[in-house]
N, CA, C and O atoms as a DFTB+ gen file, in Angstrom:
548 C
 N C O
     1  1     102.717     161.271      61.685
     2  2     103.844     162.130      61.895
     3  2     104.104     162.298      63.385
     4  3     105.259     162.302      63.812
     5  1     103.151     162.422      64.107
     6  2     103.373     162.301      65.789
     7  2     103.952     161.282      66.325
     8  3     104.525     161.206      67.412
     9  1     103.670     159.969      64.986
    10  2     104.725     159.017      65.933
    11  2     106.094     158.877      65.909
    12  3     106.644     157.948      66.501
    13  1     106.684     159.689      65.298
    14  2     108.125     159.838      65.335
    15  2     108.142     160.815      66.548
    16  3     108.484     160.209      67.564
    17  1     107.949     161.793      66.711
    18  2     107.717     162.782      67.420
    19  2     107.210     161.686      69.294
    20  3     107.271     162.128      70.441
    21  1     106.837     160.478      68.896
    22  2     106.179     160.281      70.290
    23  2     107.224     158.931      70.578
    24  3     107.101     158.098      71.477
    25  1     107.925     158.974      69.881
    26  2     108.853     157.701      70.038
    27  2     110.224     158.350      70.346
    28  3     111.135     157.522      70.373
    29  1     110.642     159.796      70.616
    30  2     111.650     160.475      70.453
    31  2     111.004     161.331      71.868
    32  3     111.933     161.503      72.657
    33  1     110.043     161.753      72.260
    34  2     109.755     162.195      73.341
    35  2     109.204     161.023      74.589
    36  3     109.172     161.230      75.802
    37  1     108.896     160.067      74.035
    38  2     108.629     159.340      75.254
    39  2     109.601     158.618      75.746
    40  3     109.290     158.034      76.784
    41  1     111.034     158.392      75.243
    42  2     112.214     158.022      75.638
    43  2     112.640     158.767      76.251
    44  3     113.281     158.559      77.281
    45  1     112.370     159.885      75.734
    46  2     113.404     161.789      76.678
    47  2     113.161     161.824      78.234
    48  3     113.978     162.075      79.119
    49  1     111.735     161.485      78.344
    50  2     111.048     161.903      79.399
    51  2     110.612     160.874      80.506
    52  3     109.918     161.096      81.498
    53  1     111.342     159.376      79.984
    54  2     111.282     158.258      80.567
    55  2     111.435     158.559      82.215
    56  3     112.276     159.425      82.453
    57  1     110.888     158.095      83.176
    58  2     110.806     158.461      84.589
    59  2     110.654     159.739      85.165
    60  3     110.697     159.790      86.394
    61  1     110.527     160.521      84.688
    62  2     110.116     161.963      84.938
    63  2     109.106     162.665      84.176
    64  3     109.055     163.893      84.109
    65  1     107.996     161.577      83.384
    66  2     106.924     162.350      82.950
    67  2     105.403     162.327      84.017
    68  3     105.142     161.505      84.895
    69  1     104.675     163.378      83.624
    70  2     103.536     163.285      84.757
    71  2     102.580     162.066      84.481
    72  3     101.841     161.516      85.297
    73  1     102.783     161.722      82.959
    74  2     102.073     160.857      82.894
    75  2     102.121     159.292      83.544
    76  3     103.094     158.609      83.865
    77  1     100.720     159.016      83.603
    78  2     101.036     157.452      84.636
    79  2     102.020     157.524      85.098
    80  3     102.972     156.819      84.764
    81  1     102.053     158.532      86.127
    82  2     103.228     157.958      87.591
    83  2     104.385     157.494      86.436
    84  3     104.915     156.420      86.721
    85  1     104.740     157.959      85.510
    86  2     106.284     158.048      85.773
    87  2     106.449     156.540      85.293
    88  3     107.550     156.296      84.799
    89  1     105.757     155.738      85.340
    90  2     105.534     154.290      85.383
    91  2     106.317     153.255      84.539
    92  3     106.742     152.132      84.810
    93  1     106.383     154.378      82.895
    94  2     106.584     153.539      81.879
    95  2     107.664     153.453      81.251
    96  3     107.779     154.539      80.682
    97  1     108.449     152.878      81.028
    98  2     110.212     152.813      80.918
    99  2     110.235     151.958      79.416
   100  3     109.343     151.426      78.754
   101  1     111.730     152.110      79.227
   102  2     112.589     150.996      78.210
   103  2     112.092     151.534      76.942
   104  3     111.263     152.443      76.991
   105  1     112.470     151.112      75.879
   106  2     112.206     151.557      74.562
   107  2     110.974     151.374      73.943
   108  3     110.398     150.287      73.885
   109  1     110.519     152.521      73.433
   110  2     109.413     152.970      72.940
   111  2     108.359     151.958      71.989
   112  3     107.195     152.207      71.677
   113  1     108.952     151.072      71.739
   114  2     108.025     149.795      71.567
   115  2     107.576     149.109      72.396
   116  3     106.653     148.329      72.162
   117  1     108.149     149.250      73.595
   118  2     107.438     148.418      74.629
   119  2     106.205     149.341      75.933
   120  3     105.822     149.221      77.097
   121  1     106.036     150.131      74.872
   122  2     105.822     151.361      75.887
   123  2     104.045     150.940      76.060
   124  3     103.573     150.810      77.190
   125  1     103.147     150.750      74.762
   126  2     102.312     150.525      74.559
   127  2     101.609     149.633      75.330
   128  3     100.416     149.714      75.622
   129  1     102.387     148.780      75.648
   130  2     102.073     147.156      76.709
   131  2     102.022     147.677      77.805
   132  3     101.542     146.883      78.614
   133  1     102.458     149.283      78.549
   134  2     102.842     149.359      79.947
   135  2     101.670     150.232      80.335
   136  3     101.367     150.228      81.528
   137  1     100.717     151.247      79.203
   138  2      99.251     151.881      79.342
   139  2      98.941     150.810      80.203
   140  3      99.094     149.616      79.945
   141  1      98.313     151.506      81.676
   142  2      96.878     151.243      81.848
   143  2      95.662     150.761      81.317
   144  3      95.242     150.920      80.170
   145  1      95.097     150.113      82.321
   146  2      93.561     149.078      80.702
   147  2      92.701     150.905      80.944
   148  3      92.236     151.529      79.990
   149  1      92.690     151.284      82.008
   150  2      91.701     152.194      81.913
   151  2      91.594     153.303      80.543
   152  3      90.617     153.774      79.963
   153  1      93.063     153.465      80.340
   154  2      93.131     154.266      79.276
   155  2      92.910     154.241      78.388
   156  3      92.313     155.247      78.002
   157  1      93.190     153.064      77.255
   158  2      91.838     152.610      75.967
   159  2      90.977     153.152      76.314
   160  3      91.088     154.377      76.252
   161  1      89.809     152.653      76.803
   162  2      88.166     152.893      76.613
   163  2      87.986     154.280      76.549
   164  3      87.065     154.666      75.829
   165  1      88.958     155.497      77.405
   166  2      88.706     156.466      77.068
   167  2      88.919     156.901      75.651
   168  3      87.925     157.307      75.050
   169  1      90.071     156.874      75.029
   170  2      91.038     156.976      74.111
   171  2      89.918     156.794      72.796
   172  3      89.568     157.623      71.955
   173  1      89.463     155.183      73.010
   174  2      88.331     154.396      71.992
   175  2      86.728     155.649      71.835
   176  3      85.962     155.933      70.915
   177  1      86.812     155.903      72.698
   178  2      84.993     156.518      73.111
   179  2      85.722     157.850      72.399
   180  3      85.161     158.072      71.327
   181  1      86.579     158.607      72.612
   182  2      86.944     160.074      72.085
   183  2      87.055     159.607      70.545
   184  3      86.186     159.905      69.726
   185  1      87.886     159.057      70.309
   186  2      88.256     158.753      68.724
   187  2      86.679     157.807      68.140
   188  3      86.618     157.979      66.922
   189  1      85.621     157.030      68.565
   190  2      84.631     156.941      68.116
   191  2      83.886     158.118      67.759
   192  3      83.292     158.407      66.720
   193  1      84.075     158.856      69.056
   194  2      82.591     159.760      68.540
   195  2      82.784     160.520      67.397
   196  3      81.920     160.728      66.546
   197  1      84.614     161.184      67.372
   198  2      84.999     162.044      66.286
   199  2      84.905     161.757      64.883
   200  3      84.656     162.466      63.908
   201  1      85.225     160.279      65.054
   202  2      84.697     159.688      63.495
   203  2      83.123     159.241      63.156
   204  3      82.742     159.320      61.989
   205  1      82.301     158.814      64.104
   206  2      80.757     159.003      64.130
   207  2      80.160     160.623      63.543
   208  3      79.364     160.977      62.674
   209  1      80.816     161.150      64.298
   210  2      80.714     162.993      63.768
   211  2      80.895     162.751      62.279
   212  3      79.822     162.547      61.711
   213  1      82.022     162.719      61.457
   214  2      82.879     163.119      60.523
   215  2      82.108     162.057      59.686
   216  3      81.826     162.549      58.594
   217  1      81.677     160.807      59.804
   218  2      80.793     160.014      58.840
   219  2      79.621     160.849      58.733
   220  3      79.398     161.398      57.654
   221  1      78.832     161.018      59.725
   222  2      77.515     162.036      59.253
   223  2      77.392     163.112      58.642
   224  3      76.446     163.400      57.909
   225  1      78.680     164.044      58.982
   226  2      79.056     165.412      57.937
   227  2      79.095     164.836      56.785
   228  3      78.464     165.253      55.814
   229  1      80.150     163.394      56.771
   230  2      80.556     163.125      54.919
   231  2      79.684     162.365      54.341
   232  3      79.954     162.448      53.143
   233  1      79.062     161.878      54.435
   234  2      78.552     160.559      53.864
   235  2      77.100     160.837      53.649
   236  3      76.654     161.615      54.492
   237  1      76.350     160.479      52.881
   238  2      75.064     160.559      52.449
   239  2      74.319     159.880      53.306
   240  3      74.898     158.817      53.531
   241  1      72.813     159.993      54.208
   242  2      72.746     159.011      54.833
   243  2      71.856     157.670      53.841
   244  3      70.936     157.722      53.026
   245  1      72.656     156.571      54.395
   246  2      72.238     155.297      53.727
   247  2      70.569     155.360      53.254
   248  3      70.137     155.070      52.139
   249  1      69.971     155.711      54.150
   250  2      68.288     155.552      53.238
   251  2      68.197     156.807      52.028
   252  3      67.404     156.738      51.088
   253  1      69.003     157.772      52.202
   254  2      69.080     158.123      50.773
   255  2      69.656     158.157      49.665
   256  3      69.305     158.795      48.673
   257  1      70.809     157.289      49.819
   258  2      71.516     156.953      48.791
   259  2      70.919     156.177      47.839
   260  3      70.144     155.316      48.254
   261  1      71.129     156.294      46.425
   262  2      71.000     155.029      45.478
   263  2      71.555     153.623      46.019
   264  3      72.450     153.261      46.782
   265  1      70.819     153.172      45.435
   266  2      71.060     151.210      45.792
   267  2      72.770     151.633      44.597
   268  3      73.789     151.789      45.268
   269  1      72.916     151.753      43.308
   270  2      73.748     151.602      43.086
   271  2      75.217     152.539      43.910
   272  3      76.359     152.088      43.991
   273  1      74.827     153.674      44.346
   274  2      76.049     154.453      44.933
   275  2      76.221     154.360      46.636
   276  3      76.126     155.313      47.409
   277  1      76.532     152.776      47.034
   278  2      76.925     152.961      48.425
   279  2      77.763     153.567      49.136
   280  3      78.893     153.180      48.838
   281  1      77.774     154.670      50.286
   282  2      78.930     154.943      50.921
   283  2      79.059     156.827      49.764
   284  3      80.131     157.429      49.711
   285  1      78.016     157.259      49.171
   286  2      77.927     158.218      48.693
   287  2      78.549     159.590      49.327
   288  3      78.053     159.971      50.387
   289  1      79.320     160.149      48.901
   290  2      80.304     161.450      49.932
   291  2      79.063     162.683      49.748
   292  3      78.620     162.806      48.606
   293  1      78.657     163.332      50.523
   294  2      78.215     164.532      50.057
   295  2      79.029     165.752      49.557
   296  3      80.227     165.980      49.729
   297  1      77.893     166.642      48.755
   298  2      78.918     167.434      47.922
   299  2      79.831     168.163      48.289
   300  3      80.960     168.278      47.810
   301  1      78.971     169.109      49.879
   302  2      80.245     169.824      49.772
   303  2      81.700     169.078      51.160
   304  3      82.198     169.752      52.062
   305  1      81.901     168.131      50.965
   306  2      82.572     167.191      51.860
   307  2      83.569     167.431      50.640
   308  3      83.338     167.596      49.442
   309  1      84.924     167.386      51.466
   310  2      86.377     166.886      51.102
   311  2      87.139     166.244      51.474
   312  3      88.065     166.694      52.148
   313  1      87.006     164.758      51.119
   314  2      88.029     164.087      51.948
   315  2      89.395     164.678      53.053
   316  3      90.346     165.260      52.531
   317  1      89.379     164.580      53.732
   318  2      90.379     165.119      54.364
   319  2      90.432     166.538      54.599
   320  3      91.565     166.927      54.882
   321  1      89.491     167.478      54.565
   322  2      89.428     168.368      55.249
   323  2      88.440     168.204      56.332
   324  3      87.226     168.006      56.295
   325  1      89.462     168.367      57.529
   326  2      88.697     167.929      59.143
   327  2      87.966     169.105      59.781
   328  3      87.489     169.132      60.915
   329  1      87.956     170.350      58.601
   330  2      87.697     171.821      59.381
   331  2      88.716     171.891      60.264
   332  3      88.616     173.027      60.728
   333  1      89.719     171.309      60.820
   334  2      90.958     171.732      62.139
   335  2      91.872     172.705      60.863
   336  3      92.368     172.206      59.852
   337  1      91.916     174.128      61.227
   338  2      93.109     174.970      60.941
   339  2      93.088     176.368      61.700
   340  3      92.607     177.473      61.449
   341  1      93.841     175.810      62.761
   342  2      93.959     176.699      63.961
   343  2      94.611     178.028      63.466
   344  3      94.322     179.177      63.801
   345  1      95.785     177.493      62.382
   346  2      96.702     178.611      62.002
   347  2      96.594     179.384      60.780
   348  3      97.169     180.383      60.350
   349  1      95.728     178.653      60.376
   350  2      94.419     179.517      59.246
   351  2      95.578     179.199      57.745
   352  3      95.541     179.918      56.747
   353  1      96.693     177.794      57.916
   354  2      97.755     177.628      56.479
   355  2      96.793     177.148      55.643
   356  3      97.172     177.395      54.498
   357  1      95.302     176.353      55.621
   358  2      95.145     176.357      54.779
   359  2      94.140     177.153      53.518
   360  3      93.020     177.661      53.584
   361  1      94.976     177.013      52.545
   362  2      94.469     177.719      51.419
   363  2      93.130     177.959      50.889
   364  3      92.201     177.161      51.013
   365  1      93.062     179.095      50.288
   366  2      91.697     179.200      49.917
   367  2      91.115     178.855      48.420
   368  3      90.000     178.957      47.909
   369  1      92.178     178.478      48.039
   370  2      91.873     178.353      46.411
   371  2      92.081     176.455      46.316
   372  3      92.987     175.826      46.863
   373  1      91.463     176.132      45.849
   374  2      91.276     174.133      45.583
   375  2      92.640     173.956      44.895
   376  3      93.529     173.105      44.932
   377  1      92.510     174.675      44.496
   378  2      93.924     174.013      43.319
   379  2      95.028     174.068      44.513
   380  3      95.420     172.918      44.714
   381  1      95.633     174.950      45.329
   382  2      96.661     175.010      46.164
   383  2      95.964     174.298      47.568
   384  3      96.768     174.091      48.477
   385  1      95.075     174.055      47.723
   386  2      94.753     173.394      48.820
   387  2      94.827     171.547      48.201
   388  3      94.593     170.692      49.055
   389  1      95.163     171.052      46.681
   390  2      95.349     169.782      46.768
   391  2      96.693     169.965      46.352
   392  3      97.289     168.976      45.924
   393  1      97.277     171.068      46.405
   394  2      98.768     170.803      46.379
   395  2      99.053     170.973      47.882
   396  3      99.648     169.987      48.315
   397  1      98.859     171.741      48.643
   398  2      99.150     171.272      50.210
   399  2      98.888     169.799      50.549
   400  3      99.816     169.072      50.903
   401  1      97.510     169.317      50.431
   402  2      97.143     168.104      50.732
   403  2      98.062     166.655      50.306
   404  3      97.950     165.536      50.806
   405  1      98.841     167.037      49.386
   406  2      99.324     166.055      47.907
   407  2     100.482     166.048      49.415
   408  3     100.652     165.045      50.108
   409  1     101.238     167.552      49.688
   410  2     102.619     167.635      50.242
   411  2     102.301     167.093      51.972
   412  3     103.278     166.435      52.331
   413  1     101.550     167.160      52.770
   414  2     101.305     166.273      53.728
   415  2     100.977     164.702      53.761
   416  3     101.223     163.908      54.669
   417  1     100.138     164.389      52.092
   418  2     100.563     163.085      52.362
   419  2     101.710     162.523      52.020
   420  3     101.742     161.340      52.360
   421  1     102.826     162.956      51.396
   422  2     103.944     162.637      51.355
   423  2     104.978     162.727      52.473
   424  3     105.965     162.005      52.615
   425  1     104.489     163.972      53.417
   426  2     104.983     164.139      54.594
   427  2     104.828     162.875      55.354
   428  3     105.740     162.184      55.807
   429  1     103.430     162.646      55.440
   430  2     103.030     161.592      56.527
   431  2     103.397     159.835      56.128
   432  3     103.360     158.892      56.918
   433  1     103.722     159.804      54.760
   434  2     104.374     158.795      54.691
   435  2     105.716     158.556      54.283
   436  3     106.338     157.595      53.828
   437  1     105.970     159.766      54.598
   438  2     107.641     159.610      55.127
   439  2     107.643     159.356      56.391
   440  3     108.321     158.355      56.623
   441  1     107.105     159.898      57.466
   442  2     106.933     159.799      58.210
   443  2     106.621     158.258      59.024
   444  3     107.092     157.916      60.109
   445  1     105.737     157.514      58.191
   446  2     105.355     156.023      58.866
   447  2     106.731     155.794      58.361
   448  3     107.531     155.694      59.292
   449  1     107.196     155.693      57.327
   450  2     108.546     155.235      56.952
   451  2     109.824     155.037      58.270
   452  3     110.433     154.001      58.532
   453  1     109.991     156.692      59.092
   454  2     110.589     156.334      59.884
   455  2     110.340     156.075      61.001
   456  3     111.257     156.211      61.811
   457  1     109.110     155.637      61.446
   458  2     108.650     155.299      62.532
   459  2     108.647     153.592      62.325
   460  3     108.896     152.809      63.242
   461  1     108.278     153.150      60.780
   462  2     108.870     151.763      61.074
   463  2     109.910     151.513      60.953
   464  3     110.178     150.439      61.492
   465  1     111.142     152.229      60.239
   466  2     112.710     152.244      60.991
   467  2     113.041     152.218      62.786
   468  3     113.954     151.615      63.351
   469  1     112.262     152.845      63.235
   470  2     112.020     153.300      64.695
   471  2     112.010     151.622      65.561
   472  3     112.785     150.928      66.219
   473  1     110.492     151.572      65.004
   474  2     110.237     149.948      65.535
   475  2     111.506     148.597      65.012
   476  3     112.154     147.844      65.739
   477  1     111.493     148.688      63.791
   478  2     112.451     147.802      63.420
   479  2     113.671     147.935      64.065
   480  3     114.255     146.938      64.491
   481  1     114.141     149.101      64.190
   482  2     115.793     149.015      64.819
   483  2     115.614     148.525      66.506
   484  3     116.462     147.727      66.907
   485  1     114.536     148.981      67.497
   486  2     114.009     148.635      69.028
   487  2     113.857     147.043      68.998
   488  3     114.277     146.575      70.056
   489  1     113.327     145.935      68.002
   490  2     112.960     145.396      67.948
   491  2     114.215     144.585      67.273
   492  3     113.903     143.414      67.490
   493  1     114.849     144.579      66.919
   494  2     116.172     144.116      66.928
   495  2     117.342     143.892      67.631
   496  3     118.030     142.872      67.596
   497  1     117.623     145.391      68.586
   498  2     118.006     144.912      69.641
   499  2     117.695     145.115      71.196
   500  3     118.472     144.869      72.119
   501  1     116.511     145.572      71.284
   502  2     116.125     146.545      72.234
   503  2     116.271     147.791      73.251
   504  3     115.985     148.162      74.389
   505  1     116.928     148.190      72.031
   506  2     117.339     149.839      72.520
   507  2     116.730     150.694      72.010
   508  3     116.072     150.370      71.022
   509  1     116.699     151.926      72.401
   510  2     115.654     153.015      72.627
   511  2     116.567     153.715      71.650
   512  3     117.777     153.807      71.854
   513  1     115.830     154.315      70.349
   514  2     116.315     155.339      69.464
   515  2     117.302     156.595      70.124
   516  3     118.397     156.974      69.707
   517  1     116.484     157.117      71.351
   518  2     117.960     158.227      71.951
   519  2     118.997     157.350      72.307
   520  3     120.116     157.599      71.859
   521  1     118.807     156.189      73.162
   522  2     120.233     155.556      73.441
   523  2     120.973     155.354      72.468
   524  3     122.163     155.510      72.743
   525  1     120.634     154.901      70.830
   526  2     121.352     154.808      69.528
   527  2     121.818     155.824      69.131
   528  3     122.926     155.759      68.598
   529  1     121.070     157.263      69.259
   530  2     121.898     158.395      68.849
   531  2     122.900     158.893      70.154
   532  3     123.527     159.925      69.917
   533  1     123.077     158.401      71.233
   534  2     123.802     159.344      72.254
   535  2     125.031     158.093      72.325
   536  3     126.002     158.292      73.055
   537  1     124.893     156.371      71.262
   538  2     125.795     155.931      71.652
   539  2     127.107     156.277      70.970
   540  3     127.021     156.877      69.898
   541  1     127.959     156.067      71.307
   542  2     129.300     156.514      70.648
   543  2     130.003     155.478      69.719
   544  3     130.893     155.858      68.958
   545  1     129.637     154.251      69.769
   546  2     129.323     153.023      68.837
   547  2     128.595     151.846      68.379
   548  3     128.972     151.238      67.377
């Protein structure tokens, strides 16, 4: 869902953001190619460790699992609850917490939906989604 949100703000803010000097221009598909190498490895090492974390909370560890049940979830693990709820929406009762869950993943793949509209239309002719909405034809 952020990438609609990051394909609609990183056009806005084209030459006047703090980030990398301002550096990175043209439509939001080409934006990715214009990162710095330094910036991966950080990016990689943060998003490793968080999922290194989140496998050891969920997952049984391998020497105690059954030979037949590999990749065993522990019990009280829920897919997709990350513990993140800053704003305290989610629910306390299971039943309305997999109807929230049900309505974000439908969110979020609406969402890839228009983010590959996003790419597909840049990539066709190489214009930047705000330039398509501010053109007049």
């Amino acid at each position: 869902m952020l990438a609609v949100i990051g394909f609609l703000v990183g056009e806005k803010v084209e030459g006047s953001s703090f980030l990398f000097d301002a550096q990175i221009s043209g439509p939001a598909i080409t934006h990715i190619s214009q990162v710095p190498d330094g910036f991966w490895p950080v990016i990689i090492a943060f998003i490793g460790a968080y999922e290194a974390q989140r496998a050891q909370e969920g997952w049984v560890d391998p020497a105690d699992c059954p030979v037949d049940q590999p990749g065993l979830l522990r019990e009280d693990y829920a897919p997709g609850d990350l513990k993140f709820d800053p704003f305290g929406l989610m629910p306390e009762d299971p039943e309305d917490f997999d109807i929230m869950q049900t309505k974000e993943l439908q969110n979020g793949r609406l969402a890839m939906l228009a983010a590959a509209g996003f790419l597909a239309q840049e990539a066709v002719d190489g214009k930047g989604i705000i330039e398509h909405l501010t053109s007049s034809a």
